[in-house]
N, C-alpha and C positions, 0 to 999 in steps of 0.2 A: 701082317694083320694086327699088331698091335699098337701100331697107331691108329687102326680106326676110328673107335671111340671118341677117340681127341680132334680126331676129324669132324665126326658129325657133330662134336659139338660145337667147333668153332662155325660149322657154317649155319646153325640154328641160332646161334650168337647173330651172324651176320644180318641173318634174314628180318631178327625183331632189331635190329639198330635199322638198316633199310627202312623196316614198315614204318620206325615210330621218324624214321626225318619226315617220310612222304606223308606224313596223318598230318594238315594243315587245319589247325583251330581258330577260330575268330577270337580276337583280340576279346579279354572281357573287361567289363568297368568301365567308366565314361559317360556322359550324359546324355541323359534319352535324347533321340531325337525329337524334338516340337515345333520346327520349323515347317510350314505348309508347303507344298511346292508355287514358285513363283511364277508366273507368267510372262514371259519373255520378249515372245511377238505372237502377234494371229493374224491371219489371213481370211475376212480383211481386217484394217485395223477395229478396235473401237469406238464408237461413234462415228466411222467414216460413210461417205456419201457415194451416190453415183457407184456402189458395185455391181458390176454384172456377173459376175461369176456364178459356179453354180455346186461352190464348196467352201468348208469353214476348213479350217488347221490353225492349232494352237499348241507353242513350243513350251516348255517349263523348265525351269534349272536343274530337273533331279527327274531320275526314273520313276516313272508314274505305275502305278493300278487303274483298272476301273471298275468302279463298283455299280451293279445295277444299272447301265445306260437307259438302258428302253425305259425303265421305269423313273430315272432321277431327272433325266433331260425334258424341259418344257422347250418347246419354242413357241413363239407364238409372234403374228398370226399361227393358229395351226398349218403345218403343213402335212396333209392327206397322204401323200408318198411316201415311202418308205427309201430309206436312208441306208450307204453305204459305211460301213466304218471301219478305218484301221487304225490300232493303235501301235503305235514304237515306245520306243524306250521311253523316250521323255515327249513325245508327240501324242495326240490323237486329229484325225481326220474323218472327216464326215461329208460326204459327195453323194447329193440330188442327181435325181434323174433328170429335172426338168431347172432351168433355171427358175430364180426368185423373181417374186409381181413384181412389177415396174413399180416405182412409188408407194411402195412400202416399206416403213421400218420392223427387221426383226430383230427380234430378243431369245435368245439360247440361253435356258438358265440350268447350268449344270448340278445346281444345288450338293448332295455330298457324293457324286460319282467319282469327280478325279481327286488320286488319294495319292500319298506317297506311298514307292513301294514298301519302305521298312517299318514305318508306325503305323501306316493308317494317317495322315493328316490330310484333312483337307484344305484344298486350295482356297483361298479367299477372292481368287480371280475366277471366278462361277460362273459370271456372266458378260456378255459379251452384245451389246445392240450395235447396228449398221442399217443403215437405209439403203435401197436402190435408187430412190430419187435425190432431190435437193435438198432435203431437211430431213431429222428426227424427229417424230413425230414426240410427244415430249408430258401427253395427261397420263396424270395415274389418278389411280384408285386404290386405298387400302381402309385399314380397319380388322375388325373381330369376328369368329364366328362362335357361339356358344352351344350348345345343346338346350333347347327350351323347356325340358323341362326339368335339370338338373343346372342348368345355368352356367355350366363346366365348361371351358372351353375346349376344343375337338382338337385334335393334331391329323395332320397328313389327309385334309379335306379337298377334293378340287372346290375353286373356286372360278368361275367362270362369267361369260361378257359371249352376250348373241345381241347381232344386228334387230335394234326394234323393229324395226322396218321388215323383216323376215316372221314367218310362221316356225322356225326352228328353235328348241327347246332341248332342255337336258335330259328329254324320255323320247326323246328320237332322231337327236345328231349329237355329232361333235361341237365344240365349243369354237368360235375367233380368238378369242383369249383365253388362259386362265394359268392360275398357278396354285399352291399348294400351303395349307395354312402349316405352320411351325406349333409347338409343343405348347404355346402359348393361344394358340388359337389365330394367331395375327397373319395376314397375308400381303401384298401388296402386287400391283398390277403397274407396271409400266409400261411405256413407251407405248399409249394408245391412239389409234387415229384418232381424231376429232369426231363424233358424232352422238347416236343416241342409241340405246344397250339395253337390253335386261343379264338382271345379272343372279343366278343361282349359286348355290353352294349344295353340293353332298359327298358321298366317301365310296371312290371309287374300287368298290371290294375286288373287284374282277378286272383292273385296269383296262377298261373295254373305250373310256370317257363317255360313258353312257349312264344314266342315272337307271337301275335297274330294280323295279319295284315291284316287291313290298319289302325286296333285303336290306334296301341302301337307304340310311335315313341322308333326308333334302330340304332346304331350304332356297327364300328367293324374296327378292323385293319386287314390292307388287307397285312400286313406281318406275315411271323410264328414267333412267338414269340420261345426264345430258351432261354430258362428257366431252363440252368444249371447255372445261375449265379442271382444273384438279378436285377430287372427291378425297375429303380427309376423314377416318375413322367412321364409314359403314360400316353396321353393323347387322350380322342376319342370326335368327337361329334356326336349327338342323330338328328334327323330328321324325319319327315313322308314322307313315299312312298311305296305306293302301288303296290305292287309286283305281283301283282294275272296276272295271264297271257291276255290279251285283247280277248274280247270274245262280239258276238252279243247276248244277251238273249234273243231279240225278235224281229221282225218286225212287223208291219201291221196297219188298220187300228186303229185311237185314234179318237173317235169321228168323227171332219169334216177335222180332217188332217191324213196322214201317217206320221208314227213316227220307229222311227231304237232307238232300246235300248240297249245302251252296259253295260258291267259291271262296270265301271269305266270312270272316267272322263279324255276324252282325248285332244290335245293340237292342232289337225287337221285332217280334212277328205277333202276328195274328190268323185265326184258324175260326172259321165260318161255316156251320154245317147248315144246309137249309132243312134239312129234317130235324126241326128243336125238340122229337122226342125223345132224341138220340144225344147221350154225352161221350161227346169225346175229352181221352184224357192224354194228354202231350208234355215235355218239357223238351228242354236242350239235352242234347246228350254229352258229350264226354268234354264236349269242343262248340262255345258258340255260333260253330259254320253249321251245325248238325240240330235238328227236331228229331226228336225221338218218339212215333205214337205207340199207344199201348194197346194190345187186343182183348177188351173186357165185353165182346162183340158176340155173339152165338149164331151159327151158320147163315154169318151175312156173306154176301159173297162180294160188294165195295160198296165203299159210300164215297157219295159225291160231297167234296168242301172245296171252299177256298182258301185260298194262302197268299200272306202278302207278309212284306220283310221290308226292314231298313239297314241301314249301315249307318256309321258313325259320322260320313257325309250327308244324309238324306238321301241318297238312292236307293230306289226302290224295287222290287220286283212284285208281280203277283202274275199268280197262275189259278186255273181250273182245276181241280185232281180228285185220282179215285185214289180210296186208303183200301189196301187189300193185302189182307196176310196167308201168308202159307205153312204148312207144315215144316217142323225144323227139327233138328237132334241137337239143337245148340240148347245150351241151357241159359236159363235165363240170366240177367247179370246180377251181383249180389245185391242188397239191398241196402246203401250207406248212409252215412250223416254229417254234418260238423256241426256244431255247437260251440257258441259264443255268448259269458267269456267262457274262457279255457278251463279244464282242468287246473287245481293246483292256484288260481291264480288271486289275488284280492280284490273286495270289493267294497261298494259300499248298501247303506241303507236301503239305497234307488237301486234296486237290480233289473238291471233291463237285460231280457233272453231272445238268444235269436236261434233256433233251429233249421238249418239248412238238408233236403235229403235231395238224393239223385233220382229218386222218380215221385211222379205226384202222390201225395199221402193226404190222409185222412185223419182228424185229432179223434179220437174216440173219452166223448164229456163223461168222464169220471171221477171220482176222487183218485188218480193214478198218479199224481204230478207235485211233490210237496219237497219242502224243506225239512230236515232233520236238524234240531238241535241237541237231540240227545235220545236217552232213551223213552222217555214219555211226554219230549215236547217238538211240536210238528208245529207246520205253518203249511197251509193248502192252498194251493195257485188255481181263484177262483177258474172256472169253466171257461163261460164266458170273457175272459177277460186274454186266451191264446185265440190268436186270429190270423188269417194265410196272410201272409205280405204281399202274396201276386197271385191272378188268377190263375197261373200252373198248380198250385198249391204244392210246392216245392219247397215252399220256405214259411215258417210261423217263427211269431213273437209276442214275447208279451214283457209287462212291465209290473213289480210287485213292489209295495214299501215293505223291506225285511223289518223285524224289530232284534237282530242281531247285536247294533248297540243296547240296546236296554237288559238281552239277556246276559251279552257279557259283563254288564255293570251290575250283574242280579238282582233285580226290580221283578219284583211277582207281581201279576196280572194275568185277567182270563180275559178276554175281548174276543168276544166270537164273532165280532166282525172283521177284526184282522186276521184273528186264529180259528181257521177252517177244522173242521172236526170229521172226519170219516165214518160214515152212515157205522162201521161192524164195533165204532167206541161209544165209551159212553157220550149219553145227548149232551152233556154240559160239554163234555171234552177236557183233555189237560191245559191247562194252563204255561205259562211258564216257572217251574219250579225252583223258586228259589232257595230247596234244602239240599234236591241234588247235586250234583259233581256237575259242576260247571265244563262241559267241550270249550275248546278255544277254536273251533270251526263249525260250520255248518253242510250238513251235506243235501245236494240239490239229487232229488232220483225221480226218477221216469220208471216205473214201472214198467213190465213187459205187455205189449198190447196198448200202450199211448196211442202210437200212430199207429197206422195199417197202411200199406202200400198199394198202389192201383190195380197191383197182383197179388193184393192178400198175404205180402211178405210181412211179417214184425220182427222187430228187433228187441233183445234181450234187455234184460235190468240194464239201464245208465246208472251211474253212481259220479257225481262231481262232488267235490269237496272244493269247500273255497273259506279262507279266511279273512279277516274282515280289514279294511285296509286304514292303514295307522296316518292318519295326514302329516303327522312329523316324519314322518318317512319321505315323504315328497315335497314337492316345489308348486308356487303357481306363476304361471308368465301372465298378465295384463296386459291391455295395451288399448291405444286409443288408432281408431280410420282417420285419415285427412286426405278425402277424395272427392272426387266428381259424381264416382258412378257410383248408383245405388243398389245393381244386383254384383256380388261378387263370394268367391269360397276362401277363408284363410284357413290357409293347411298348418298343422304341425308336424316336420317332419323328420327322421331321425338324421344324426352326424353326416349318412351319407347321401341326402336327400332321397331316396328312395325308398321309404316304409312311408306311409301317411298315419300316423299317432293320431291323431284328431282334426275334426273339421268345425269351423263354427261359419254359417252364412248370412251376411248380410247385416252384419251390425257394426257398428261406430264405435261402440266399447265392446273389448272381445277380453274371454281368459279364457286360458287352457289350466285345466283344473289337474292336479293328481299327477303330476308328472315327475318320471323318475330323475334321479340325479343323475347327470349328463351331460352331453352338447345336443343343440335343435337347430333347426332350419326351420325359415318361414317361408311361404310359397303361397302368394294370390292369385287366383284363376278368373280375371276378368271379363262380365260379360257386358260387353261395350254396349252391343245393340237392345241391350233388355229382355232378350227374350228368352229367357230364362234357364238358356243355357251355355256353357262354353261352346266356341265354335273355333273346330279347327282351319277354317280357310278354304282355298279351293286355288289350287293353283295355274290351273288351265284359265280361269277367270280371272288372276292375278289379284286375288282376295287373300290377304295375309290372315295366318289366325290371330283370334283374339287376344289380349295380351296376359301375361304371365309374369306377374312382379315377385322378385326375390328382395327380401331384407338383406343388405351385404353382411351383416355380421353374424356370427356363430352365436345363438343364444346357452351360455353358461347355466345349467340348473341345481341348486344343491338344496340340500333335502332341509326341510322345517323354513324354507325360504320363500321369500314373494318378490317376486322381479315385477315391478310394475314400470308404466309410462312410456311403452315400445310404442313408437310412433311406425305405422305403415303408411304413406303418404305416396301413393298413386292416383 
């Protein structure tokens, strides 16, 4: 027994020399692989003629992957059936049910499916045309797809080609062609038959090749494409609109209000009561698809109106309806606001105010509504001079000359036509005092009881404070029109096109005043036909919308500067 010991250890010795021969490590160090894999031979070849078969196979020098088939592989013509596939090592195979149409050429474009197995590299041999008949059929079509109203280009859009001569479209078949824009937005279409096409583009969210609205923004040329000859650099943009036709889903009681549901968010209604000595009081509610009535009514038991709505296309609806409300234990909804401008923000002399509330309101004409510059110098925002912006009365504005500059430059004056005076001060009133402590702001207050709500809601003391805005602080852009068209909107827009900063319409000399130090976007919304508004098109009628000019360059703004002589030339 006393050699045990010396025994188990030599065979626990044994077992890790064993383990560590058998532990086999890959080699490390060496240069990546970045070689794609090659394409070897396919069945049939490339560009060949007269195949009848009714399978592809294509061999590569190196063990392949595949990434995403269903989704990367285009063929085109489409084919309808569904496709068998085996991949091997360095093979894949793909075998139809039905043989290919006599006298046509297809196109398999693998785009980044087949990959190597060790990197990830894709192959550069992607695609693959063959005709069944005598010839390759040999037009293309390429070019750009943007976003219209960022100007952006789109990545990974279909792009597609229907027989003119057919009623089929990209909101209720599949495509004969298409292929898929690249990160650049660029796409190209080969090996087309000879003929005549319309040709769409959208983003197919649900890989269905269905254009499916109101998710998937779409575009489309509203000419036929005649495509006996090559089509170089078409170009389309992509947009949302909701096409579905306007429709009431519902009327009736919500709670302690009447509500009208439509399907879709529209851009105006109208409400007709033929009893005029009866006021009804309405706005939108939470969601442009949605009227909200309000019950300021006393044991009526319905009233008869009418209702009639548009959409951002002009379709219309109108119906007959009874407004009738019921008992509820819901409580009513709060009573809200925005106001513009903001809190906190600068301004100047010209102060123009815009009060927006969630249900119809009422201004109640009092001395309630003034500017503070200090402790005993006000400025009162005449009565008369707040007025509803729409017949909801959901929204007022009004426009006042502060004398802000004058007081921060301390100039004493009383002018009680500028300087409103409240009935409980003295009749002359204060003035601007130029002995007191100078504020470096002013403050804008709404007293409690301004507005009243359709339900008799108010809302508390407002207090804005706003200081006065320094022009050396800011930039202005100039610029001069060089157009045709006489109604049009130039937008000023932030770095990433999507804030609208300022609009000025229809002038030949334009400036954007007051603008911070930055980068801008310019963006014209033309209205071609005149009639006085932008129009987005109609695509069942193959009416493209109206056009949308971008300035290509980035407008640079720095502060105490004047960027003049931006030519917009559309």
């Amino acid at each position: 027994m006393k050699g045990f010991p010396y025994l188990l250890i030599f065979i626990l010795a044994g077992v890790y020399v064993l383990s560590r021969c058998a532990s086999i490590k890959p080699p490390t160090g060496g240069p990546m692989d970045t070689i794609p894999p090659i394409l070897v031979r396919s069945i049939p070849e490339n560009k060949s003629l007269n195949y009848k078969g009714k399978s592809v196979r294509l061999v590569f020098d190196e063990y392949l992957k595949i990434q995403d088939l269903t989704k990367q592989l285009i063929v085109t013509p489409l084919i309808e059936s569904d496709y068998e596939s085996k991949i091997r090592k360095n093979s894949i195979d793909l075998t139809f049910p039905e043989p290919f149409d006599d006298s046509t050429t297809y196109t398999f474009n693998f785009q980044t499916a087949i990959q190597d197995i060790t990197e990830g590299n894709v192959t550069e041999d992607n695609v693959l045309a063959f005709s069944t008949g005598d010839y390759i059929d040999s037009i293309s079509v390429n070019g750009k797809i943007r976003d219209l109203f960022t100007n952006e280009p789109v990545e990974d859009y279909n792009v597609c080609l229907y027989n003119a001569a057919d009623t089929l479209h990209i909101f209720n078949s599949k495509p004969l062609y298409l292929t898929r824009t690249n990160e650049e937005g660029v796409y190209q279409i080969e090996n087309i038959k000879n003929g005549y096409y319309r040709m769409y583009a959208y983003n197919d969210i649900n890989s269905n090749l269905i254009c499916d609205i109101p998710r998937e923004k779409f575009g489309f040329d509203g000419d036929t494409l005649d495509l006996t000859r090559n089509i170089d650099s078409l170009m389309l943009n992509v947009y949302y609109l909701d096409l579905r036709p306007l429709e009431i889903q519902r009327e009736g009681p919500a709670g302690l209000y009447y509500e009208i549901k439509l399907n879709k968010n529209i851009v105006g209604y109208e409400v007709k009561v033929p009893d005029t000595t009866l006021t009804v009081y309405h706005n939108f509610g939470e969601e442009k698809s949605t009227v909200r009535f309000y019950d300021t009514f006393q044991d009526m038991d319905s009233i008869l109106y009418y209702f009639s709505a548009q959409d951002s296309l002009d379709q219309k609806v109108h119906d007959t309806l009874y407004i009738k409300f019921t008992e509820s234990k819901r409580k009513k909804i709060d009573y809200t606001y925005a106001f513009k401008p903001k809190d906190k923000e600068n301004v100047t002399d010209d102060f123009n105010g815009q009060i927006t509330f969630n249900k119809p309101s009422f201004f109640i004409p009092r001395d309630s509504i003034y500017f503070k510059y200090d402790s005993i110098t006000y400025q009162f925002i005449p009565p008369d001079s707040i007025r509803a912006a729409n017949e909801r009365k959901d929204k007022y504005q009004f426009e006042i000359d502060l004398f802000l500059t004058e007081y921060l430059e301390n100039i004493s004056r009383s002018d009680t036509v500028v300087l409103q005076v409240r009935r409980d001060r003295q009749a002359d009133g204060p003035g601007l005092n130029a002995s007191s402590k100078k504020q470096q702001s002013v403050n804008l207050r709404f007293e409690r009881g301004s507005f009243v709500s359709a339900e008799q809601d108010t809302l508390p003391e407002l207090n804005f404070q706003y200081s006065k805005l320094k022009s050396e602080n800011y930039g202005i852009i100039r610029g001069r029109v060089m157009s045709d068209f006489s109604n049009f909107t130039i937008q000023l827009l932030d770095k990433q096109g999507f804030m609208v900063l300022q609009e000025i319409h229809s002038k030949s000399e334009y400036s954007f005043n007051h603008v911070k130090p930055g980068e801008y976007r310019i963006r014209v919304f033309i209205d071609n036909n005149n009639d006085g508004k932008w129009d987005p098109g109609n695509v069942f009628e193959l009416k493209e919308p109206e056009d949308v000019y971008f300035l290509d360059e980035l407008i640079s703004v720095r502060a105490n500067w004047e960027i003049t002589d931006i030519i917009l030339e559309f």
